[in-house]
C-alpha positions as CSV (number, residue, x, y, z in Angstrom):
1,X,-48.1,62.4,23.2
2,X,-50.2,59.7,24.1
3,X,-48.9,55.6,24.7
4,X,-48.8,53.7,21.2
5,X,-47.8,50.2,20.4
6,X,-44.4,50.9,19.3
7,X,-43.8,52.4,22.9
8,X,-45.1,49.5,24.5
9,X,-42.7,47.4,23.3
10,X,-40.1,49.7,24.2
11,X,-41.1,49.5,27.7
12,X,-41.2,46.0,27.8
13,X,-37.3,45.5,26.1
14,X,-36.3,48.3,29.0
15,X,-37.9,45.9,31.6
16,X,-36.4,42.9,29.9
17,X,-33.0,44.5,29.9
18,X,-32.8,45.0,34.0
19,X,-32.8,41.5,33.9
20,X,-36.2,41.0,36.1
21,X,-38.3,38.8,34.3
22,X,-36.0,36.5,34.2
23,X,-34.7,36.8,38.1
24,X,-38.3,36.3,38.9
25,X,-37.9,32.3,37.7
26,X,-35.4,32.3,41.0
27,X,-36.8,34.6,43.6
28,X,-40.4,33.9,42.9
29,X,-41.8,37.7,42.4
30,X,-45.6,37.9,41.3
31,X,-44.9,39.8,38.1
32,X,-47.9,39.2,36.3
33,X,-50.2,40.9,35.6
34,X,-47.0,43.5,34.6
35,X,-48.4,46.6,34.6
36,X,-47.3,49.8,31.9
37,X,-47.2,53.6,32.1
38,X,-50.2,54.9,30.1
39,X,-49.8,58.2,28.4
40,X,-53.5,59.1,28.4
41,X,-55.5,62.2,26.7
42,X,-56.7,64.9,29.5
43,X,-60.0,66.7,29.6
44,X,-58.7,69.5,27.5
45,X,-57.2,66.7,24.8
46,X,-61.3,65.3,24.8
47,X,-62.5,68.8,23.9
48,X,-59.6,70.0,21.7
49,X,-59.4,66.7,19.7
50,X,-61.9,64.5,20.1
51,X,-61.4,62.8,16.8
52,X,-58.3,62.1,17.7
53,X,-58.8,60.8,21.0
54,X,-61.5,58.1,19.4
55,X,-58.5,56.8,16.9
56,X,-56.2,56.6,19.5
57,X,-58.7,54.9,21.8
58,X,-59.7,52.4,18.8
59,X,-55.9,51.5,18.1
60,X,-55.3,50.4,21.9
61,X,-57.7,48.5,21.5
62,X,-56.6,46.8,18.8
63,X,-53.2,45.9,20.3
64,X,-53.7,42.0,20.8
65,X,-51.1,41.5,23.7
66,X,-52.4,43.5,26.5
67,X,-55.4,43.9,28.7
68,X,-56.5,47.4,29.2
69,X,-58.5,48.2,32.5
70,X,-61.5,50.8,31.3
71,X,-62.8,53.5,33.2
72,X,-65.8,56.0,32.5
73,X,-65.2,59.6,32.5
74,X,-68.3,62.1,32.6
75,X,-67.3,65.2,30.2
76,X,-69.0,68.4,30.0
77,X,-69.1,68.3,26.0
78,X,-68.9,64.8,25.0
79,X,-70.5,63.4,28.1
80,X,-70.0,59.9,29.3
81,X,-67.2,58.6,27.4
82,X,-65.4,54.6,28.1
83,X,-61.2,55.5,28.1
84,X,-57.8,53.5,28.9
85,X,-57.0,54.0,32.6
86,X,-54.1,51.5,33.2
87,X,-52.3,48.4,30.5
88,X,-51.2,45.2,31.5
89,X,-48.8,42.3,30.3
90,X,-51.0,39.1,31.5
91,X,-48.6,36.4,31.6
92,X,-44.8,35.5,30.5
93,X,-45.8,33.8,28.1
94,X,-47.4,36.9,26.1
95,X,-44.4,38.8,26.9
96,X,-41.8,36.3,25.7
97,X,-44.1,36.4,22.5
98,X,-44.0,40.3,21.9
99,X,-40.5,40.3,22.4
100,X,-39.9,37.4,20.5
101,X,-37.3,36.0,23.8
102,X,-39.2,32.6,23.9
103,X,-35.2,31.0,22.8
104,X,-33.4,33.0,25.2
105,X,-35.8,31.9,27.8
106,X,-35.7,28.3,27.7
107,X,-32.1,28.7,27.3
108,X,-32.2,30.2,30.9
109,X,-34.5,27.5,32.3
110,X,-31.8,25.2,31.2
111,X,-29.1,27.1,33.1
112,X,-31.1,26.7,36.0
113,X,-31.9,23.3,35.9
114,X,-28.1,22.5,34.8
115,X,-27.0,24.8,38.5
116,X,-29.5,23.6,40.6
117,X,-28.4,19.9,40.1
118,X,-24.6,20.9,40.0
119,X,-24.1,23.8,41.7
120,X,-26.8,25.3,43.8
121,X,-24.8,28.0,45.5
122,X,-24.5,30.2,42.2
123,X,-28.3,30.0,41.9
124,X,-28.0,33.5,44.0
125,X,-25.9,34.7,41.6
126,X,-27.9,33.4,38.6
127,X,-30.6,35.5,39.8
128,X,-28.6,38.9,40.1
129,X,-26.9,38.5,36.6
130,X,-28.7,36.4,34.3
131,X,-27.2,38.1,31.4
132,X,-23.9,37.2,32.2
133,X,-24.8,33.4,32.6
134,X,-27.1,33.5,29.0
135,X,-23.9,35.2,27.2
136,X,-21.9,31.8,28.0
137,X,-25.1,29.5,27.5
138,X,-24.0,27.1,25.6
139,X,-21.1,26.5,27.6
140,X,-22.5,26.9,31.1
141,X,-22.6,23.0,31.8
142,X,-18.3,23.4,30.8
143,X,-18.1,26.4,33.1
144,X,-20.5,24.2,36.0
145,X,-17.3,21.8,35.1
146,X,-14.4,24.1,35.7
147,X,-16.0,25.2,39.0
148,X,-16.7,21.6,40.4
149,X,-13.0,21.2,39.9
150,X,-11.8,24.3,41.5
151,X,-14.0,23.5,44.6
152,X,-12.5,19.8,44.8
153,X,-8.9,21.6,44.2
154,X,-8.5,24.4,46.4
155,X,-5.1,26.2,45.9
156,X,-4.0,23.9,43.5
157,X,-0.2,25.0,43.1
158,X,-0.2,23.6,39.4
159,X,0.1,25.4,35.5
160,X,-3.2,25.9,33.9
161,X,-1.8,23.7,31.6
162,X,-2.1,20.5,34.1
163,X,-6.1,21.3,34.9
164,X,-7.5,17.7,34.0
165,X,-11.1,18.2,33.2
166,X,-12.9,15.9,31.0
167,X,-13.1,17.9,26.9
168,X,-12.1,21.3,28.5
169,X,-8.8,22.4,27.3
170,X,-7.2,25.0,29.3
171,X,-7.7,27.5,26.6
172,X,-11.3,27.5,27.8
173,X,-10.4,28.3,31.3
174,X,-8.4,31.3,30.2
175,X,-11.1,32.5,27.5
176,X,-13.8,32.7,30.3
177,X,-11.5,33.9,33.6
178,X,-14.0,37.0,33.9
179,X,-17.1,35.0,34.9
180,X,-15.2,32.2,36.2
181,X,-13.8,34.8,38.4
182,X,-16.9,36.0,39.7
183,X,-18.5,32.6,40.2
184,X,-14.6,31.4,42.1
185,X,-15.5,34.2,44.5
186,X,-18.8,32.5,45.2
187,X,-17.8,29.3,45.8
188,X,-14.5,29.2,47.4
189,X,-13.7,29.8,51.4
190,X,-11.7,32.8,52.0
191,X,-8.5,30.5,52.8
192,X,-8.8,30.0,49.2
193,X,-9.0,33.3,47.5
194,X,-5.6,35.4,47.0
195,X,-6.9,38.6,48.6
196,X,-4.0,40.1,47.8
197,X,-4.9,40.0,43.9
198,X,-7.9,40.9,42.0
199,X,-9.3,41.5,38.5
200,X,-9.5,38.9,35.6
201,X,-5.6,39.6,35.4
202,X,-4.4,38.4,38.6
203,X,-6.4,35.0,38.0
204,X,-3.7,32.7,38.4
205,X,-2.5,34.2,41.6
206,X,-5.9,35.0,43.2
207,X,-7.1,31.7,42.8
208,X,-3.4,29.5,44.1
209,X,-2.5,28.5,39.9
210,X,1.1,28.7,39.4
211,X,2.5,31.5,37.0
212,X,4.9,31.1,34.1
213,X,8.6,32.6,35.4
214,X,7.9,36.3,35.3
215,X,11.1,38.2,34.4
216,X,12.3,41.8,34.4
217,X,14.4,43.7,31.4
218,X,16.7,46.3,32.9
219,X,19.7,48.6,31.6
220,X,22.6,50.2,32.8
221,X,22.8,53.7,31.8
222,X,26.2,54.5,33.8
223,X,28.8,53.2,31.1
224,X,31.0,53.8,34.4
225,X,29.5,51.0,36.0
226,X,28.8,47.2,35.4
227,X,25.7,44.8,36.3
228,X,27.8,42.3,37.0
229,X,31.6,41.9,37.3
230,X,33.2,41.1,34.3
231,X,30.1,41.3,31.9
232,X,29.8,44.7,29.8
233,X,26.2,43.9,28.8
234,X,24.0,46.8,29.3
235,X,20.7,45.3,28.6
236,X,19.4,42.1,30.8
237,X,16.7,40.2,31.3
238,X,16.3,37.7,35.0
239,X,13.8,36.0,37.0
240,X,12.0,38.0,39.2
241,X,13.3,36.0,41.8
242,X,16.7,36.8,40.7
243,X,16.5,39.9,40.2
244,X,14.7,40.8,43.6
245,X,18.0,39.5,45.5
246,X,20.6,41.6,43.3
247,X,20.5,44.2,46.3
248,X,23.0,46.3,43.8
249,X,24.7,49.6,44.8
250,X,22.6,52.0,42.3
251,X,21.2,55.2,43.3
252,X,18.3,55.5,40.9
253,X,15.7,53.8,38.6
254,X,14.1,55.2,35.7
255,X,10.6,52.9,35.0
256,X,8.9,53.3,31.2
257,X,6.8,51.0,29.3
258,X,7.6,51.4,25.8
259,X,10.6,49.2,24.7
260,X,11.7,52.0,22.0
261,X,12.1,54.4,24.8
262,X,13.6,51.8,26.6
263,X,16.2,51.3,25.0
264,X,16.9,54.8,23.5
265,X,17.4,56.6,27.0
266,X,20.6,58.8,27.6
267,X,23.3,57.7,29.6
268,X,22.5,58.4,33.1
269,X,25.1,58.5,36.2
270,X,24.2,55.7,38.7
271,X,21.1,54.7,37.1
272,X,19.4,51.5,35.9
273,X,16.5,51.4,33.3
274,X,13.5,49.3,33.7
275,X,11.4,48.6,30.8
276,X,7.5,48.2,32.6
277,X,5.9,45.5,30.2
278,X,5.6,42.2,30.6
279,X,4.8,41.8,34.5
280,X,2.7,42.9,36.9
281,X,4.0,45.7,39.7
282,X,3.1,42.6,41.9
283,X,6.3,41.0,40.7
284,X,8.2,44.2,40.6
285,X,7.4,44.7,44.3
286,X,9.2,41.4,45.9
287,X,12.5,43.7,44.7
288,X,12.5,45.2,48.4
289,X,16.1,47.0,47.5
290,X,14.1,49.5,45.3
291,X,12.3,50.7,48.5
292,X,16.2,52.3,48.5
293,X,16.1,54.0,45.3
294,X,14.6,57.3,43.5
295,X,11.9,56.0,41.6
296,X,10.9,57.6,38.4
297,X,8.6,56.5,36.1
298,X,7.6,57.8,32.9
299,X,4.4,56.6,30.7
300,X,2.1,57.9,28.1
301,X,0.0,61.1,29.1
302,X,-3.3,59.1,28.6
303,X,-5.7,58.0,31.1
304,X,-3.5,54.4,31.4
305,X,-0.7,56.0,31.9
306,X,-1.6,57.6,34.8
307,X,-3.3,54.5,35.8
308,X,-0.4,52.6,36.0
309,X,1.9,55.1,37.7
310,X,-1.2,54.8,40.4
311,X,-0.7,51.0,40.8
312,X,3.3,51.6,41.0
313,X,2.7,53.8,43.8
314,X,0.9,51.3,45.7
315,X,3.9,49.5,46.0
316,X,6.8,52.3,45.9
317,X,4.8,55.1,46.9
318,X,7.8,57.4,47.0
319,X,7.7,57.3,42.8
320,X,8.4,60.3,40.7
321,X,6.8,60.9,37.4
322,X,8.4,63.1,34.8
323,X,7.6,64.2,31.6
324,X,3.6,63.6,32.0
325,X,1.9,67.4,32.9
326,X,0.1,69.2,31.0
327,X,2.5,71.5,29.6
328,X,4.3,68.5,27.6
329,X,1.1,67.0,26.6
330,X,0.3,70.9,25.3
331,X,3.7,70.8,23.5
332,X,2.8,68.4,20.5
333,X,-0.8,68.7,19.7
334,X,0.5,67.3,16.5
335,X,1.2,64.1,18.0
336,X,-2.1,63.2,19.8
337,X,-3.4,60.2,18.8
338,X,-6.6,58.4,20.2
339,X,-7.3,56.4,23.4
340,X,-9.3,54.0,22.1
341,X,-10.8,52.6,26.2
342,X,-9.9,55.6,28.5
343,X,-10.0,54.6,32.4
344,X,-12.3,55.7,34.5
345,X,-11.7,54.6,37.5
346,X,-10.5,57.0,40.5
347,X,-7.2,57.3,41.5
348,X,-6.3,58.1,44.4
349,X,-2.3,57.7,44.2
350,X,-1.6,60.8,41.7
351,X,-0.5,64.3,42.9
352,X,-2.8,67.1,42.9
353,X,-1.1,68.2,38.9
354,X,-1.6,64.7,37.7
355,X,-5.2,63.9,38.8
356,X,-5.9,67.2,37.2
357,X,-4.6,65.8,34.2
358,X,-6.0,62.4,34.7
359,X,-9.7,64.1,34.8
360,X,-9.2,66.7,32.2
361,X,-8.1,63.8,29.8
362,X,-11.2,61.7,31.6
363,X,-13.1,64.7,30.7
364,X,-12.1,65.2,26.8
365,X,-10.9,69.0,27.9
366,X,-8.8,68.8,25.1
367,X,-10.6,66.7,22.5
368,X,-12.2,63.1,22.6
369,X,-9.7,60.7,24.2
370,X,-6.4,62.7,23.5
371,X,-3.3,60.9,24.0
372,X,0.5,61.2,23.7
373,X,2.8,58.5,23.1
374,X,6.3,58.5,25.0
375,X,8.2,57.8,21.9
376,X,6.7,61.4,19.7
377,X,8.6,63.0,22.8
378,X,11.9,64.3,20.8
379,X,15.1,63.0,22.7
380,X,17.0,66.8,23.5
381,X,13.3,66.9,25.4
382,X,13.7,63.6,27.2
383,X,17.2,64.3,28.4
384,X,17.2,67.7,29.3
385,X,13.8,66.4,31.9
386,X,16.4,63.9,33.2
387,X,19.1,65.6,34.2
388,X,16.7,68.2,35.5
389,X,15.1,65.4,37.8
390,X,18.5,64.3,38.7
391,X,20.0,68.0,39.7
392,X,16.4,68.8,41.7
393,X,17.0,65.4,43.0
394,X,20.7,66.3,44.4
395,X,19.6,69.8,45.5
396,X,17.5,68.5,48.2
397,X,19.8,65.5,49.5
398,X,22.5,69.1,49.7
């Protein structure tokens, strides 16, 4: 049907949302007058519904915040008759009105004063996501803070903990790492970015902070065998220093990440278990002896499951997963719970069977974010997969 007042406004909060009214304080882009789509009558709606065409006419009108550019139209049965041809937004200031953003807009001004003075090379950046800078407003001056520092302390080698910056507490710094992340990448020369990590999670490393000791948990599931001489303890937890030099003589590793299932796997001839929480497969990877050793890893058959046997692969690419196709995840539709953020990134690690997976799950094939947890697995299932691993395993070496 034809424009009303109601749609207007909805036009104008779409336009407001991409963010370019408010870039246009930074790049200087003649805006105004802003002009609107028109939904108009045709000829036919002039003959058919004249009536109506006069009210709507008459209620445009009547809208107080734009200007509407007229144009005469000669018609064969109500001859020459005045209608809307084009609406327009004047100025910024009318628009801030209708949309009642008149708040949100000084607060923006204020970030741009506050980063011209402090920190002119984000004002780039200020322009392509304001949003993101007007969601931390009322601590942009802090973050301006954090990012003076970072520039004055390039690889800084120290804990979090030790950043001295005047009422910011390091909390701060760890609540905002995702836009402090972004603006780090803005700032700092490439001799001072960790290429090697990315994403809000690999902030301390990316950015030269030093991590808390990182340590691994791993089992023994050969009773046969020892992790050390003289110690029967099964289940230990080292450095990751420590345990990248144990260069043991073990044959296999089995990798899962829930601790229940960790601990509850059979005994296994020549094997270790390594529960997969608590570090990052950044750590794992300095253990260069398990270039040496059959990988397998087992996770929940959700989307982060096979996420994380992706990101394992970029560092042992010769991993193994078991117990994560289709046919097990078919096995127990009575224990599919709910993925409450499925991924939905590509991956481009997983065999042709588990990227199938991976976007049939992606793809709610069999129901809205369906996942199975390790531990619903029953254990005669979990140890019959293993030693079939293991045999197909020793049939190729034979």
């Amino acid at each position: 049907m034809w424009t009303t007042e109601k749609e207007i406004k909805q036009a104008l909060e779409k336009q407001w949302d991409k963010g370019i009214f408010l870039a246009s304080l930074l790049n200087q882009n003649t805006l105004f007058p802003f002009k609107l789509k028109l939904s108009k009558p045709t000829h036919k709606d002039i003959t058919d519904n004249f009536n109506l065409v006069r009210k709507w006419v008459e209620q445009l009108a009547n809208i107080d915040f734009i200007q509407i550019e007229w144009k005469s139209i000669s018609h064969r049965i109500q001859g020459e008759q005045k209608m809307p041809n084009a609406i327009f937004i004047q100025d910024l200031t009318t628009l801030l009105k209708v949309l009642k953003k008149e708040k949100v807009y000084q607060q923006f001004l204020t970030i741009i004063q506050q980063t011209e003075s402090e920190q002119p090379i984000l004002l780039n950046w200020l322009e392509k996501y304001p949003f993101k800078a007007l969601s931390v407003a009322f601590e942009w001056q802090k973050i301006l803070s954090v990012v003076a520092w970072i520039k004055l302390h390039l690889n800084p080698h120290i804990y979090l903990r030790q950043v001295d910056i005047p009422k910011i507490h390091t909390k701060f710094i760890e609540q905002h790492r995702a836009i402090l992340t972004e603006l780090f990448d803005v700032v700092l020369p490439e001799n001072a970015i960790n290429q090697a990590f990315s994403g809000v999670n690999n902030f301390i490393a990316r950015y030269g902070f030093l991590e808390k000791n990182l340590s691994v948990r791993f089992r023994n599931l050969d009773k046969e065998r020892s992790i050390f001489p003289n110690i029967l303890q099964s289940d230990v937890t080292l450095d990751v220093e420590s345990f990248a030099k144990l260069n043991p003589d073990i044959q296999r590793i089995i990798i899962v990440e829930n601790e229940t299932t960790y601990l509850s796997l059979p005994e296994v001839e020549n094997t270790w278990a390594i529960w997969g929480a608590g570090y990052g497969w950044q750590a794992l990877a300095q253990a260069k002896w398990l270039n040496q050793c059959e990988i397998f890893y087992w996770g929940d058959l959700d989307t982060h499951g096979f996420a994380i046997l992706d990101r394992l692969r970029k560092h042992f690419p010769h991993t193994l997963s078991f117990l994560m196709d289709q046919k097990t995840l078919l096995n127990y539709p009575d224990f599919w719970s709910k993925e409450s953020k499925p991924k939905t990134e590509s991956l481009t690690r997983l065999t042709e069977d588990e990227l199938q997976l991976y976007l049939a799950l992606q793809h709610h094939q069999f129901g809205q974010n369906v996942r199975l947890e390790q531990e619903f697995i029953p254990f005669s299932v979990v140890k019959s997969a293993i030693e079939k691993m293991i045999n197909g395993k020793n049939r190729e070496k034979k």
